[in-house]
VOGU-3710 file (C-alpha; in Angstrom, 3 decimals, decimal comma):
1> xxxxxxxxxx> 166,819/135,345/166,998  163,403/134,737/165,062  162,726/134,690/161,871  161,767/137,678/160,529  160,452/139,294/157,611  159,379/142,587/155,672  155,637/142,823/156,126  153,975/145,302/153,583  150,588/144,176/155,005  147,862/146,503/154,683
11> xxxxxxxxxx> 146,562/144,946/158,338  146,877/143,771/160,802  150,392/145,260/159,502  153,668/145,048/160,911  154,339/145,395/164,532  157,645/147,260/166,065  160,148/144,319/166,928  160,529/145,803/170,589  157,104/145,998/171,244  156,869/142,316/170,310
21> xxxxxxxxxx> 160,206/141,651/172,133  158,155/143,538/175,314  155,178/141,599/174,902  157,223/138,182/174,716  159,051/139,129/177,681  156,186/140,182/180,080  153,311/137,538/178,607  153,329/135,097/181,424  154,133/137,473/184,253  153,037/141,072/184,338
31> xxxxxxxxxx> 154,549/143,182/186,801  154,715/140,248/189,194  151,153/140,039/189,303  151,267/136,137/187,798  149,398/136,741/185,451  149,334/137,754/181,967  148,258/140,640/180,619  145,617/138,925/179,317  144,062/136,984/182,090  144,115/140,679/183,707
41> xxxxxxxxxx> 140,722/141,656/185,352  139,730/144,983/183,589  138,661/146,140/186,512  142,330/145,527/188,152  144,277/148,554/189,196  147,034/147,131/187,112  144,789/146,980/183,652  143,278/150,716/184,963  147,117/151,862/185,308  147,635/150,292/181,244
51> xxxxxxxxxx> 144,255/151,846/179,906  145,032/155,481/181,625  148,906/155,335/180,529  147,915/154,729/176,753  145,120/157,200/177,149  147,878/160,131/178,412  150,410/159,287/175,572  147,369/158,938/173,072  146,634/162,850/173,993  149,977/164,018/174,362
61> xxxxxxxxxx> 151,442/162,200/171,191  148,111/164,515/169,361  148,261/167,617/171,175  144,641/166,665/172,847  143,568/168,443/175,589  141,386/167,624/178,677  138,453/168,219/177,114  138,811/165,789/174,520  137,753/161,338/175,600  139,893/158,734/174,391
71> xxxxxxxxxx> 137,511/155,428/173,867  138,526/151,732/173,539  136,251/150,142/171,454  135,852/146,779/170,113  134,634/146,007/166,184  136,480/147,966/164,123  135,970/151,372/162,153  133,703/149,707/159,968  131,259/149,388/163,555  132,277/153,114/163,242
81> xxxxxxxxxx> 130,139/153,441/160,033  127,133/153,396/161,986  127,639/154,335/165,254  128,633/157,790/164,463  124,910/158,681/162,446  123,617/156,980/165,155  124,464/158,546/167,367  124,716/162,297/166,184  122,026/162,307/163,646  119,536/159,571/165,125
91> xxxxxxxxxx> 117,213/159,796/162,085  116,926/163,234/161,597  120,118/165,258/161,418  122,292/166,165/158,587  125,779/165,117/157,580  128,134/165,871/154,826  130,326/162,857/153,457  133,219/162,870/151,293  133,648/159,863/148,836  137,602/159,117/148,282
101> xxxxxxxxxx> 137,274/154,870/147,967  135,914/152,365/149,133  135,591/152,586/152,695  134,538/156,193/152,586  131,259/154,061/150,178  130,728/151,955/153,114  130,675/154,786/155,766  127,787/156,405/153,370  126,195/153,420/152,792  125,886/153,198/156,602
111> xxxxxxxxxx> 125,029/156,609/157,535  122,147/156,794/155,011  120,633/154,502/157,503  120,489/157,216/160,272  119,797/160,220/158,519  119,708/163,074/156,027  123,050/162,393/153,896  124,791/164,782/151,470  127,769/163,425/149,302  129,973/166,732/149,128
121> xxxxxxxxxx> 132,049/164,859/146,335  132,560/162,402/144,434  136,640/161,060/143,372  134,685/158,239/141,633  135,701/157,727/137,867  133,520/155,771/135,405  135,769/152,908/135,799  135,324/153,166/139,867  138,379/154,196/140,082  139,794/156,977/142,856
131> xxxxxxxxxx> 142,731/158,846/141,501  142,548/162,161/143,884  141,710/163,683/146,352  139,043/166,933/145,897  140,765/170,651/146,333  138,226/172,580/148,848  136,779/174,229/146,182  135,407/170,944/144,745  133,478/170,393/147,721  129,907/171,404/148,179
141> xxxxxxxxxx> 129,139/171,413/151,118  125,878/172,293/153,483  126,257/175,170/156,395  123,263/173,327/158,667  125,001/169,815/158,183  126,580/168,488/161,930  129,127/167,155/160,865  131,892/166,322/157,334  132,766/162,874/157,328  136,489/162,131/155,030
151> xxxxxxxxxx> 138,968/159,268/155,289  142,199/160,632/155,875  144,011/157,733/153,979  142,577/155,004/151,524  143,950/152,103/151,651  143,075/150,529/148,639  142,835/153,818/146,248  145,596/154,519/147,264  145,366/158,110/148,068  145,740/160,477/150,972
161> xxxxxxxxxx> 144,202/164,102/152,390  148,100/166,411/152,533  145,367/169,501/154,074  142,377/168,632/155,602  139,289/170,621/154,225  137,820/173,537/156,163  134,065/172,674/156,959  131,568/175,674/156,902  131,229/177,119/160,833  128,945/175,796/162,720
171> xxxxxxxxxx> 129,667/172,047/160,897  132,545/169,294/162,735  135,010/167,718/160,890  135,133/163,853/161,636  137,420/161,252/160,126  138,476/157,703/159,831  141,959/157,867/160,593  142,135/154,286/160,347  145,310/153,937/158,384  147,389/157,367/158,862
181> xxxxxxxxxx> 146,966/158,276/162,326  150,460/159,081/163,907  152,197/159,333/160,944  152,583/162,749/161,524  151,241/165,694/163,723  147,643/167,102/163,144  146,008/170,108/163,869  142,644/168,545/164,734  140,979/172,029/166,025  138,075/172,031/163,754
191> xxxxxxxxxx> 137,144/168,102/164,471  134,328/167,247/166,606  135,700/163,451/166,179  138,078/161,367/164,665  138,669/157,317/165,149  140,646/154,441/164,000  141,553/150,529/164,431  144,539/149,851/165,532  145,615/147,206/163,459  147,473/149,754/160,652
201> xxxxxxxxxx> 149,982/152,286/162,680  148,915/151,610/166,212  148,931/147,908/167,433  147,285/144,786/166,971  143,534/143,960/165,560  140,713/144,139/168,383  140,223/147,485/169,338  139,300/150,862/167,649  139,894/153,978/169,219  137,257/156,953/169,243
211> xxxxxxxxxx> 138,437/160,604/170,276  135,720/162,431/170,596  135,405/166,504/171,894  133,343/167,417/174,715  131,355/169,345/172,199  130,831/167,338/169,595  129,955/164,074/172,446  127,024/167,106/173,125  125,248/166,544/170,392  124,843/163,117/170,503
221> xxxxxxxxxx> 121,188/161,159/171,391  120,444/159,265/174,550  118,363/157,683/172,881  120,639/154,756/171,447  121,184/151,444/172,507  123,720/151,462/175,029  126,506/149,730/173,511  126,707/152,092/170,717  126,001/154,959/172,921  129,420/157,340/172,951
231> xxxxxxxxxx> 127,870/159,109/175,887  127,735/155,349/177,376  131,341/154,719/176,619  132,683/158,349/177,599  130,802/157,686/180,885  132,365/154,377/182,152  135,763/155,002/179,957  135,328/152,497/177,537  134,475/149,711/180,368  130,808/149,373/180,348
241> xxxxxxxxxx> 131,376/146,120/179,720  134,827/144,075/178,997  137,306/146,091/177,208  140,107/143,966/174,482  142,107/144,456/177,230  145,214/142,752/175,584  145,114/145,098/172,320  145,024/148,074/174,441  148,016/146,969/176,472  149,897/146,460/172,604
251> xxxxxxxxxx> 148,102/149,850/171,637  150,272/151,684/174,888  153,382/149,891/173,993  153,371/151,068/170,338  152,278/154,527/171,913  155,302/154,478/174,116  157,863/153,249/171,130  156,412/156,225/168,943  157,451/158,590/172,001  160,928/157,112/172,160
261> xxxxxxxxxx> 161,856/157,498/168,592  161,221/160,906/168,974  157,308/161,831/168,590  155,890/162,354/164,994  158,128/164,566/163,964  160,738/162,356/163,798  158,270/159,381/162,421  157,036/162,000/159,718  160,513/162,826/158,627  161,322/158,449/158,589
271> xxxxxxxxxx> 157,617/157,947/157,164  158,604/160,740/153,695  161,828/159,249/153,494  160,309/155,478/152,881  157,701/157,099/150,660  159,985/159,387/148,166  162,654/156,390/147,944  159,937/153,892/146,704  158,003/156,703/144,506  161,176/157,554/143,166
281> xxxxxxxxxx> 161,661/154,415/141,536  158,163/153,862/140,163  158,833/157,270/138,475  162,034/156,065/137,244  160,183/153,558/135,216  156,721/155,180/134,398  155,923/152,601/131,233  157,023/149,830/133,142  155,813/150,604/137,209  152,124/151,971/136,223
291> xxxxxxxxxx> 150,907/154,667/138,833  147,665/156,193/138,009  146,671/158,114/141,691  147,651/161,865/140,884  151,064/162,849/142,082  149,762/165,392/144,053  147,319/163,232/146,357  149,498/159,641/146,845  149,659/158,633/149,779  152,733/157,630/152,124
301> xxxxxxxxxx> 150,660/155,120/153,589  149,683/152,831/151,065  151,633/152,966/147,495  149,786/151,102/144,642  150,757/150,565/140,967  150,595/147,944/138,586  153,404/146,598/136,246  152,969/147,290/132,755  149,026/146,015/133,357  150,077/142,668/133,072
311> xxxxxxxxxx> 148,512/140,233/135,752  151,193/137,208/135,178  154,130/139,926/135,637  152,416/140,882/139,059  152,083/137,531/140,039  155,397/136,744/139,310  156,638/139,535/140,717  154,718/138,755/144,272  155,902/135,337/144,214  159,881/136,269/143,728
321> xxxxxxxxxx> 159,180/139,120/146,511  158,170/136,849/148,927  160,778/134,152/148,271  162,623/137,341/149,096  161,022/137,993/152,736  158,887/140,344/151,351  155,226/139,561/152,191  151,881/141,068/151,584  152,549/143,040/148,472  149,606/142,066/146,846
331> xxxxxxxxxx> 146,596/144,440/145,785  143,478/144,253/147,227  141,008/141,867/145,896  138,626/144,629/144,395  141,810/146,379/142,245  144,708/144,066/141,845  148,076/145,242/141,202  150,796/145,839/144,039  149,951/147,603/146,779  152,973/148,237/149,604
341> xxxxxxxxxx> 151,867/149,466/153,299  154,592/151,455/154,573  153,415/151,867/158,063  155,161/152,927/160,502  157,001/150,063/161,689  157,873/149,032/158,379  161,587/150,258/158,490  163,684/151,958/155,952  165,736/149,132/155,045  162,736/147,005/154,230
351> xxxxxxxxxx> 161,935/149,922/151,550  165,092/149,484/150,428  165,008/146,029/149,918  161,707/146,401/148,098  163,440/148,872/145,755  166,005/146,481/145,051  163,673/143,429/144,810  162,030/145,739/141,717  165,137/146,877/140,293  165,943/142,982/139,775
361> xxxxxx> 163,126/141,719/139,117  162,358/145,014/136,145  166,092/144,032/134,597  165,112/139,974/134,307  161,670/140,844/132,973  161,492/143,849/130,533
//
């Protein structure tokens, strides 16, 4: 068997072993075609048979109805940024943007490009630090915007939405989903859009995935180059031009494992177990494992803390961890610290290892 180990990555983040073990197996020959996957045409009936299969589980693992398009796109949510104001405010609508970390900066950055942009709030400390996430009565927000742009999960903050806030009627909700889609059920009624890479809780890097509602695909311009048209994309389902045909095929296979475990019921229940176990110890130890996000808005995606605010102890810490087969614990670049992604195909008894790994390494170094 391969070598494996615990990947805390924040992404491209773990993969589920039988997806891989799927993969490995059906590379060279898919279906008896001869071929692999990903010398596929993507305009062969076998490719269109893999694009429409991770298109129904997409919907049905969401509760997404018929009227809702399922896009494959390439460049990431960060290409998201600036497609969406391009293509629903086209230089003179309004939008509403929440600011939660870093990526939800960039998205506003981007989308002050395209139009008339409103930042509802603000989690930004003096330091630059993002410690919560705003109650709906923090939010101001504009009854003639289109649309209220959040980020379900940041990464680096460390931070998550529990209850998505309640636009005004009349305004969409839209999100980057990008790192807590299908980690449980959501009730996406009032979004006109939502869309993530895959690279976090849904396959490899390559390919982004844009819902987007009949409604809300409405109000978008023609008048857009055509790549970045949604209308485009919608049109020719996400093969205008060459699809990353070989991430979508990963993207169905992950789809498929999620279904077999049991939906997201069962991965929310496995996904709050791996989160309590591993906030339970930084509790334990509050002086020692420093959390600063506020209890009440951590997120079971991405846990971040530092250790006593020491660098060298981090370090040192990272180092021993990985000698242990536990890799990619390190902050991001911008924050430092520790930062574990708990995906999920990061399993329970890599958690547990992780706990142990601190209890150690807490003991040797007080």
């Amino acid at each position: 068997m391969a070598h494996r180990v615990h990947c805390f990555n924040p992404g491209p983040a773990q993969l589920p072993l039988p997806v891989l073990e799927e993969v490995q197996a059906e590379l060279l020959d898919y279906k008896g075609t001869g071929m692999s996957v990903m010398e596929l045409s993507h305009r062969a009936p076998e490719y269109a048979a893999i694009q429409a299969e991770a298109q129904k589980d997409f919907k049905e693992l969401l509760g997404l109805g018929d009227n809702w398009h399922i896009l494959f796109l390439p460049g990431g949510s960060s290409t998201q940024f600036f497609h969406l104001p391009y293509n629903v405010l086209n230089g003179n609508g309004k939008a509403d943007y929440v600011n939660t970390g870093s990526w939800s900066k960039n998205a506003i950055k981007e989308a002050k490009r395209f139009g008339d942009i409103h930042v509802a709030h603000s989690a930004e400390n003096a330091e630059g630090q993002f410690l919560y996430i705003p109650t709906q009565d923090q939010l101001n927000m504009r009854k003639d915007a289109k649309y209220l742009h959040i980020t379900t999960n940041n990464t680096i903050a460390g931070t998550q939405w529990e209850t998505f806030p309640q636009p005004p009627n009349g305004v969409w909700l839209v999100a980057d989903m990008c790192s807590d889609l299908f980690w449980r059920k959501f009730d996406f009624e009032r979004f006109g859009m939502f869309y993530a890479s895959a690279q976090k809780n849904m396959g490899p890097s390559g390919v982004t995935v844009v819902a987007i509602r009949d409604e809300f695909l409405s109000l978008c311009s023609d008048d857009v180059p055509t790549m970045v048209s949604y209308k485009t994309q919608a049109s020719k389902d996400s093969l205008y031009n060459t699809a990353p045909t070989f991430a979508i095929y990963v993207v169905g296979k992950v789809l498929k494992w999620l279904k077999g475990l049991g939906g997201l019921d069962a991965m929310e229940k496995l996904n709050r177990k791996k989160a309590n176990l591993l906030y339970r110890a930084l509790d334990s130890k509050p002086d020692y494992w420093v959390t600063s996000v506020r209890k009440d808005s951590r997120s079971t995606m991405n846990v971040v803390w530092r250790i006593r605010n020491d660098e060298n102890l981090e370090k040192k810490f990272i180092g021993e961890a990985k000698a242990a087969g536990l890799i990619g614990l390190k902050g991001h670049r911008s924050v430092g610290g520790i930062r574990a992604s708990i995906y999920n195909a990061v399993s329970m008894e890599g958690v547990e290892k992780l706990v142990n790994v601190m209890e150690t390494f807490a003991k040797a170094n007080p």
